[in-house]
N, C-alpha and C positions, 0 to 999 in steps of 0.2 A: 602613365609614364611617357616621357619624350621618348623621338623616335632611337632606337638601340644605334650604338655606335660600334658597340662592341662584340666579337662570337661569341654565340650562347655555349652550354652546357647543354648535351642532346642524351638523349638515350641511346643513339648510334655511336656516340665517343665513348659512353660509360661502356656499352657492352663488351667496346673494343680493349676496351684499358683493362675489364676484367678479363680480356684472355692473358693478359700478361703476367698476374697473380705467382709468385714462386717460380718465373722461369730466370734465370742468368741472363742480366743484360751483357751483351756482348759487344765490343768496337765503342765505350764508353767516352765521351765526348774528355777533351785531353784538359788533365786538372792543371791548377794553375803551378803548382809545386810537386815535382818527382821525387826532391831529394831533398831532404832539411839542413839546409846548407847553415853555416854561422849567419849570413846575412838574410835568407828566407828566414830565418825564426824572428831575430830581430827584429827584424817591418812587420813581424803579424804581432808580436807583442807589444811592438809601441803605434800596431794598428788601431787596440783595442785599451793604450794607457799604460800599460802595462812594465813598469823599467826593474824587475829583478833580475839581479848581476846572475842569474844561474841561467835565464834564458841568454843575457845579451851581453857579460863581459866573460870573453876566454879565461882572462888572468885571473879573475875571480873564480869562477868555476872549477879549474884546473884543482883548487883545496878544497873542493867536494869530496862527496864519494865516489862522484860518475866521472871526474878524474879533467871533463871537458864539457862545453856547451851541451845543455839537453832539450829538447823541445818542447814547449809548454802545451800541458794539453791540447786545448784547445786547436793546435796550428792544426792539427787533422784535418779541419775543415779544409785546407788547400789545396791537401791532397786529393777531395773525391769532388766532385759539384755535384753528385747525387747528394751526398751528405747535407751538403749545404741548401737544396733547393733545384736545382734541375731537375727537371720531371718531366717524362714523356704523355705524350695522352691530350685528350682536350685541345688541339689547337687553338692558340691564340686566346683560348680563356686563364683569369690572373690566377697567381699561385702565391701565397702568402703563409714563406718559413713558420713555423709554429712551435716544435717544440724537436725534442730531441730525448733519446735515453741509452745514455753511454755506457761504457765498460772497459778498462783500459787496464794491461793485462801486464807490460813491462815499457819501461821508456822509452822515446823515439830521442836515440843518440845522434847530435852532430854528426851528417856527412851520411845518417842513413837513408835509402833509396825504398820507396814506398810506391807497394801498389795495394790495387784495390779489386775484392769481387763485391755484385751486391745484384739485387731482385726486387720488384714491387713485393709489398708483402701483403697489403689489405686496403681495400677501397670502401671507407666508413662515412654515410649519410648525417650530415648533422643538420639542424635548425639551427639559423645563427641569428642575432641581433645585425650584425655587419652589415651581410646580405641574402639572407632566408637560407633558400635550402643550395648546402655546400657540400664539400666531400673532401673526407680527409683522403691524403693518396701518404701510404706511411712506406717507406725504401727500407730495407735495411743491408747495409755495407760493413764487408771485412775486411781488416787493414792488414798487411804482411809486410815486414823488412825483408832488407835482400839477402836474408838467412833463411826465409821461411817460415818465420816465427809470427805468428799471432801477436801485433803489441796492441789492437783494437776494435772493439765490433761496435755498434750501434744499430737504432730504430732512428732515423728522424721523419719528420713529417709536414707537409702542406696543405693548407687549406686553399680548394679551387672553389673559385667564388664569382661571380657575374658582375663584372663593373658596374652596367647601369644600373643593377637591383640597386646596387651597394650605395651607387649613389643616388635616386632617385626614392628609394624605398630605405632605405638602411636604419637603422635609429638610433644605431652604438656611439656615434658619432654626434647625434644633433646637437650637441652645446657645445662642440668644441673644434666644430669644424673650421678651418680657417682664423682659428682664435690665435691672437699676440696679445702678449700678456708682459708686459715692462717689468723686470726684474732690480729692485733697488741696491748701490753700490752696497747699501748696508748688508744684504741679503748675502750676494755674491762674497765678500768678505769673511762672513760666518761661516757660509759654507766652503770657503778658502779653507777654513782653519780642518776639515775633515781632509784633503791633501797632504795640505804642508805635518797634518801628524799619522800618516797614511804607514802601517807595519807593515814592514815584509820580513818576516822572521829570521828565515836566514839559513846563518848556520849554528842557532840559538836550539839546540833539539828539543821541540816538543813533545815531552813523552806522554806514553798512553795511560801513566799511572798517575799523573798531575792534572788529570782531567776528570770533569763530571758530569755526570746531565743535567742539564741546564745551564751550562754555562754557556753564555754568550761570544757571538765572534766579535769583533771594533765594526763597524756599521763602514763599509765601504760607500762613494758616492762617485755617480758616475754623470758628466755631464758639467753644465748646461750645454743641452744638445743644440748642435751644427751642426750645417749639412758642410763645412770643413770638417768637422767630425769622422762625420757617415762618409767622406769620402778615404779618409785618413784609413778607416778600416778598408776601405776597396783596395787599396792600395797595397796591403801589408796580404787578405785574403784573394784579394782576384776579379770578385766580383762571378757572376754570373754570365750574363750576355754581353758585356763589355769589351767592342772591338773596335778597330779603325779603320773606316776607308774599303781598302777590298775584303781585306778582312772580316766586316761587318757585312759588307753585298753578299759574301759565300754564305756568311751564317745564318744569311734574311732570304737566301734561294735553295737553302736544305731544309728552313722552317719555314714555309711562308707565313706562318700566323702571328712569326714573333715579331715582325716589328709593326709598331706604330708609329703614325705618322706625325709629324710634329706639327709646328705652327707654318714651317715652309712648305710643309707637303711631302718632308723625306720621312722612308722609314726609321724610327730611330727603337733603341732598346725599350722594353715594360721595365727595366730595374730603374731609371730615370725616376721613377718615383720616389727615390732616396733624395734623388737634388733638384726636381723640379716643380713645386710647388702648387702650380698650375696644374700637370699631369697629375699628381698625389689628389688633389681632390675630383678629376675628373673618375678615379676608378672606386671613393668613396670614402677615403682615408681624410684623417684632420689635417693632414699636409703633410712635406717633407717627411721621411721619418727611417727611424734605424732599422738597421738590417737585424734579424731575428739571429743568424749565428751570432752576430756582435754580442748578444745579450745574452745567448749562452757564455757565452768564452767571459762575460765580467761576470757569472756566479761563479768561473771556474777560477776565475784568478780571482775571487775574495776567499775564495779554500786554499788554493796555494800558497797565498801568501800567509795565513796563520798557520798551516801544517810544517812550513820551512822547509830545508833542503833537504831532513831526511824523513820527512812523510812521500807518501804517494797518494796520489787522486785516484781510487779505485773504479769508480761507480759517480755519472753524477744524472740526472735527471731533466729537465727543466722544460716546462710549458708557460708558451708566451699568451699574456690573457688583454693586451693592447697595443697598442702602437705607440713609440714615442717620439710625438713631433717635433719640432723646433722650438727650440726654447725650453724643451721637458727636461726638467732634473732628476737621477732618479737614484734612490739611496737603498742597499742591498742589507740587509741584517741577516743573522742566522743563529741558532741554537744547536746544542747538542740533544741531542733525541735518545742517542743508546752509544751505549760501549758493549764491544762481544769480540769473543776469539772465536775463530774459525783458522783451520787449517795450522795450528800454532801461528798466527800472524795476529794481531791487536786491530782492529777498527774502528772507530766511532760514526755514526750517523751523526749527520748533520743538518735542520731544515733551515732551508733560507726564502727568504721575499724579497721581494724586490718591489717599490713605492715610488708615485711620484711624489713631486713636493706638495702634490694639491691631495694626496694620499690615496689617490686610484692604487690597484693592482697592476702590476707592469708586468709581473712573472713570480712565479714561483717553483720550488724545485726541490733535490732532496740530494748529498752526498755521502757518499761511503768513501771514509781516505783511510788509508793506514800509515799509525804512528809506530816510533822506534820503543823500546820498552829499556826504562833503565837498568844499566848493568849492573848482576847481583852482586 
């Protein structure tokens, strides 16, 4: 292997990172969203594509049930950067979003103010293709509004991984690292027409008693991927180490391991893998590529948008099993798996995948939503 660029993974980090196991992070690094303002919601939904009138138009919403703007799932992510992928431990080795497993208990209404508890919860050894031996480091974070109410808990998770393994050694990668792949108008076209006939239910109620198992969701399609894209989501969620100027000095002399130096010799951010090309394959990725929440929040919004205005996203799951680089298209299906009442409320299981166009694995996951039940 060339000589290492990058910090290792030690057994002196691991041991430290396991004293941290179930204790309350305290003085949590400050999220990019306190309050889900009408205009915070709308930049994470049209972060991730997203245009239903119940996240982004008042006047629409108002003839809801929730009377006003609600906050789409997923925007959670803005509220906590644990959730999203900050992680303590390991200096200066990569961390790479993976997966997630939510629970969402009552909506996050327009104008409500959100905080967060949350703790390391488990430090799990894996063998990977990527870059050998990793570790999963899994957080898990409680959401409260400023009533004190429980509207969300989750597990999310990252894999810490060795850049130069990843890319000197790696093998997940070998045929498609650095790959462009010319898309024809005919193509793009075609896949236009899964857009332009794109449902979002609405205030159409889907009940729970017109449903079956086995039925099928409309195949959502996300993409073709741009690092305009990947940025569009930075922008609506926050991003992670994303700072400017002195801003960025403080947060490279509280961590010194996070930044990396560019091609001028400055420190600059590890998320830069999103848009720099260059950097994405030095740490062993196929290049450029999307943020992992991003790809939670598009299994969340292909359930939201069939369950309509008067379902709820209860439960959703989702493990990322690749990277999507520039130029990846990637198309979401899902099935009905089960219908069951619990607590008098109506549910259905949902499993979805996620595909590219060359038909790799991108993600896959599992939702629990509750529908309304028709009136007798």
């Amino acid at each position: 292997m060339a000589e290492a660029k990058f910090p290792k993974i030690t057994e002196q980090g691991l041991d430290d990172l396991r004293t941290r196991i179930g204790v309350k992070i305290e003085n949590t690094v400050e999220p990019w969203n306190y309050e889900a303002t009408r205009d915070a919601i709308r930049h994470y939904a049209h972060g991730i594509g997203d245009d239903n009138p119940l996240w982004c138009d008042p006047n629409y919403a108002k003839t809801t049930r929730y009377g006003d703007v609600v906050a789409l799932p997923s925007f959670l992510f803005t509220t906590s950067r644990l959730i999203s992928g900050y992680c303590g431990g390991l200096s200066g080795v990569h961390a790479m979003w993976a997966g997630a497993d939510w629970t969402w208990h009552k909506p996050v209404m327009r104008n409500d103010t959100i905080r967060t508890e949350a703790y390391l919860k488990d430090l799990i050894e894996h063998q990977t293709k990527f870059a050998g031996r990793s570790f999963q480091q899994i957080y898990h974070v409680d959401f409260f509004n400023q009533h004190g109410d429980m509207v969300a808990e989750a597990d999310s998770w990252v894999f810490r991984t060795d850049r130069d393994i990843a890319r000197e050694q790696g093998t997940k990668y070998t045929e498609s690292r650095g790959r462009v792949e010319q898309l024809s108008d005919e193509q793009l076209a075609e896949w236009g027409k899964l857009y332009a006939n794109e449902e979002i239910r609405g205030a159409n109620p889907r009940y729970w008693e017109d449903v079956k198992v086995g039925d099928e969701l409309p195949r959502m399609m996300k993409g073709p991927m741009t690092v305009t894209g990947f940025i569009c989501y930075a922008q609506g969620w926050g991003g992670l180490y994303i700072r400017a100027n002195k801003l960025a000095w403080q947060m490279q002399q509280a961590h010194p391991g996070l930044g990396i130096k560019n091609r001028f010799n400055v420190p600059d951010c590890p998320e830069r893998v999103h848009w720099d090309e260059a950097f994405a394959l030095e740490v062993g990725a196929p290049g450029a590529y999307d943020y992992g929440p991003e790809r939670n929040s598009w299994l969340t919004h292909h359930i939201t948008n069939w369950i309509g205005d008067d379902g709820f996203l209860h439960k959703s799951k989702c493990q990322i099993r690749r990277h999507n680089p520039d130029g990846d298209v990637i198309f979401i299906d899902g099935q009905v798996i089960r219908k069951f009442e619990e607590n008098g409320k109506k549910y259905v299981e949902i499993q979805q995948q996620a595909v590219t166009h060359r038909d790799e694995v991108s993600a896959f996951g599992t939702a629990i939503a509750e529908l309304p039940s028709k009136p007798a």
